[in-house]
Each structure stands twice: as structure tokens, then as C-alpha cells.
C-alpha positions as CSV (number, residue, x, y, z in Angstrom):
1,X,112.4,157.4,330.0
2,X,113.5,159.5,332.7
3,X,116.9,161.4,332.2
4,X,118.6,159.5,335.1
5,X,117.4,156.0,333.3
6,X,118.7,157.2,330.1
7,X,122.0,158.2,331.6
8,X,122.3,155.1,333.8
9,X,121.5,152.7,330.8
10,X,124.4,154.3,328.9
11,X,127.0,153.4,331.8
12,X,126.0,150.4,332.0
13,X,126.4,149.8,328.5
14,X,129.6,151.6,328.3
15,X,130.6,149.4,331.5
16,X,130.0,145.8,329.9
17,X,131.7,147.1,326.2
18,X,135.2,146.1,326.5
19,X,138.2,147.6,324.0
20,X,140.9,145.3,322.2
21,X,143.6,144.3,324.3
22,X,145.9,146.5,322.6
23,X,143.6,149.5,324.0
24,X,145.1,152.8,326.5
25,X,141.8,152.0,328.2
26,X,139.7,149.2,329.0
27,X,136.3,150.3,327.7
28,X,134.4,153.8,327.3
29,X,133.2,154.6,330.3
30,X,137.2,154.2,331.8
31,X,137.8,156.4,329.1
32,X,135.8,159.8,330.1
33,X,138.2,162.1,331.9
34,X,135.1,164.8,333.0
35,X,131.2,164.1,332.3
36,X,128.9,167.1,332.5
37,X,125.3,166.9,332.7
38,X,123.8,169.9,330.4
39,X,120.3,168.3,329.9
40,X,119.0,169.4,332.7
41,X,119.7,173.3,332.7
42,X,116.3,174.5,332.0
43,X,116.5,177.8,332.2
44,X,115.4,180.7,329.3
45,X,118.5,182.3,330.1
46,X,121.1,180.0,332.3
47,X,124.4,181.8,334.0
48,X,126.6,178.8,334.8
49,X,129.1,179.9,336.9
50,X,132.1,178.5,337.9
51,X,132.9,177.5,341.2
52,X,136.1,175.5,341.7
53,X,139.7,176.5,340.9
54,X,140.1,172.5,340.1
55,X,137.7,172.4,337.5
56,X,138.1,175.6,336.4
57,X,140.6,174.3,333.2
58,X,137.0,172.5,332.1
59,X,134.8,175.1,332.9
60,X,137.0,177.1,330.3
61,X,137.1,174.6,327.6
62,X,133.4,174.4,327.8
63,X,133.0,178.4,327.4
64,X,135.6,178.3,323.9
65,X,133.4,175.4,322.6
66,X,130.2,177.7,323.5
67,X,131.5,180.7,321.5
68,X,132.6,178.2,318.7
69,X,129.4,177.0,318.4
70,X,127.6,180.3,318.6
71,X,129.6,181.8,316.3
72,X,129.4,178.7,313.4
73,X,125.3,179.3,314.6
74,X,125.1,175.7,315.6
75,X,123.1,176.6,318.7
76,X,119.5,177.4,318.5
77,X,119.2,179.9,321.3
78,X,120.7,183.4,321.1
79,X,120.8,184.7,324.3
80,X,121.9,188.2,325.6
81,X,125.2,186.5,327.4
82,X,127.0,183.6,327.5
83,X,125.9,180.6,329.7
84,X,129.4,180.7,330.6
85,X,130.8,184.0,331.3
86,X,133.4,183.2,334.0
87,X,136.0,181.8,331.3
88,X,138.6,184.7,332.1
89,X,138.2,184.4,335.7
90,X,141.8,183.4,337.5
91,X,141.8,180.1,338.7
């Protein structure tokens, strides 16, 4: 199954599972705040930079959970720099 197929299936199952009444939101996919594709990155060594002062506060979250991860060795690659090394950059 292509990635698209995979991720589109998943909406549409996230769309059509509704939360109790009681719920802050109405089912999962209302639920996501930000939704970034990884899976299709590729690259031996990717450099993801970060481009927009509006999305910059994610873009940072992602780089701490990156160096988390690296250092706990829960990733498999070990490459010479982070895939995220804008983190410090002002917003």
C-alpha cells in the first residue's frame, strides 16, 4: 500500500471514530494540533531545516525529542549532525 493510501485510510478511520459526549474533542483526527510526515525523508543524511517563524515552536519540539531519542539510543541511525539543527535559531 502506497504511503498516501496508508495515511488516507487512517483519516478516514480517525474521521468516522467518534469520542464520548463528555469528550474536549469530537474524535482523533479533531484532536491533532500539528501532523508531520517523516516517512518520506529518504535521505542517508537529511538536514531539515526550518523555514517558518509560525512553526518554528514545533520545529523545536521535534529537535528536543530528536536528541532525547539519540541520546536514550532509540534511533537506529547515527549520523554526523542532527536532522534538525536549526532548533536555536530565533523565531
Amino acid at each position: 500500500m502506497k504511503a498516501y493510501q496508508c495515511h488516507r485510510s487512517l483519516a478516514e478511520k480517525w474521521e468516522a471514530e467518534i469520542y464520548p459526549a463528555q469528550s474536549t474533542y469530537e474524535s482523533p483526527l479533531n484532536a491533532i494540533n500539528l501532523f508531520v510526515l517523516l516517512d518520506l525523508l529518504g535521505a542517508v543524511d537529511p538536514h531539515v531545516p526550518s523555514y517558518f517563524p509560525t512553526t518554528h515552536w514545533a520545529y523545536q519540539g521535534m529537535a528536543k525529542i530528536e536528541t532525547r531519542m539519540r541520546h536514550l539510543g532509540l534511533l537506529a541511525t547515527q549520523p554526523q549532525n542532527p536532522f534538525l539543527p536549526e532548533s536555536d535559531k530565533a523565531a
